[in-house]
C-alpha positions in Angstrom: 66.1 0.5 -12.7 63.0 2.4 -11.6 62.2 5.5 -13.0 60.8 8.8 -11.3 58.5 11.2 -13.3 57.4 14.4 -11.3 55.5 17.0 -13.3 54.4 20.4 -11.5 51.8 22.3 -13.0 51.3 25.9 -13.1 47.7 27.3 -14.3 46.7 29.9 -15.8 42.7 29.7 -13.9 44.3 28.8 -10.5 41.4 28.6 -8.2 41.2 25.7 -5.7 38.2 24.3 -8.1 40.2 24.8 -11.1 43.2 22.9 -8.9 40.8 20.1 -8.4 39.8 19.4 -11.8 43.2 19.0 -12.8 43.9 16.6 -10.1 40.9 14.7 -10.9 41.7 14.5 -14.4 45.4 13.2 -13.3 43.8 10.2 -11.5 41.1 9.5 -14.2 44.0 9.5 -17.2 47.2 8.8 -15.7 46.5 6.3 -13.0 47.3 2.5 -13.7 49.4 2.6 -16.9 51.0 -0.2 -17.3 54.2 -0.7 -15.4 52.9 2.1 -12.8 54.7 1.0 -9.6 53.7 4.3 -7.3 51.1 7.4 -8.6 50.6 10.1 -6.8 48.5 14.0 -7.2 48.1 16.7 -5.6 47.7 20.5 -5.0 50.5 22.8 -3.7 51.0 22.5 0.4 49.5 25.5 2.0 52.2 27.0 4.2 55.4 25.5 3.2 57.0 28.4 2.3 60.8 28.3 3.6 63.5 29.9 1.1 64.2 26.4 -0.5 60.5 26.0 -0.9 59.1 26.4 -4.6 55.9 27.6 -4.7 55.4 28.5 -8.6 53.2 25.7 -9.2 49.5 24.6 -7.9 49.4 20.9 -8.9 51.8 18.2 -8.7 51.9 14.4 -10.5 54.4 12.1 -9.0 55.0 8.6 -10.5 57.4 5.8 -10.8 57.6 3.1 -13.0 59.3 0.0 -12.7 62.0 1.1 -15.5 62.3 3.8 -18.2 61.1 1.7 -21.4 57.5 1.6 -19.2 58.1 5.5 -18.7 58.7 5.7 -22.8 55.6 3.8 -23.4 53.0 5.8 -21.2 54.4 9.2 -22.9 52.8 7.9 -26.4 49.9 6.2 -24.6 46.4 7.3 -25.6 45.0 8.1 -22.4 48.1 10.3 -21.7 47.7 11.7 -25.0 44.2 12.4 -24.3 44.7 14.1 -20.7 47.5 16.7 -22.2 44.4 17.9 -24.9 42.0 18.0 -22.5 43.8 20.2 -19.7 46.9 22.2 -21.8 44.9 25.4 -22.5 44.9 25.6 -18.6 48.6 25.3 -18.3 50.6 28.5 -18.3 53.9 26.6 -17.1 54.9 22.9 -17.1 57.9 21.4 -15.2 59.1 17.8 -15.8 61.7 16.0 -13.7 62.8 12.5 -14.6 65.0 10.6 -12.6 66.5 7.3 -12.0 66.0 5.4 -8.4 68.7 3.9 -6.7 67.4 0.9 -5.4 
């Protein structure tokens, strides 16, 4: 069963430069892991701000994989490993939501 990994950062240095590095380094690190089935990354939507809207984050990392043991995998994967050390002193608040897909 597929498996949905959504991760919404919030920085510390928040500036639309500081935004796009961390989006940058998303798609440089993250990108084509193996069993990857749909990546995506992003800042925040400017003007989405209804009541249901959250807007305490800046960038967001959407990804599925084709099941959860290729999710288990890319969370012990070097380059993974690698892009957490590179950007955490940026983070001051990290949301993860994992999810299963109906198909």
């Amino acid at each position: 069963m597929p498996h949905a990994h959504s991760v919404f950062f919030t920085l510390k240095e928040s500036s639309p430069e500081q935004c796009e590095v961390l989006v940058r380094e998303c798609s440089e690190y993250l990108k084509g892991h193996a069993g990857v089935v749909a990546f995506s990354a992003g800042t925040r939507a400017a003007g989405c701000e209804r009541a249901v809207n959250d807007v305490e984050f800046h960038v967001s990392l959407h990804m599925v994989f084709a099941d959860r043991p290729a999710h288990d995998a890319y969370q012990t994967a070097p380059r993974h490993t690698e892009f957490v050390a590179r950007n955490k002193s940026n983070w001051a608040r990290v949301r993860v939501f994992d999810s299963t897909i109906a198909e």
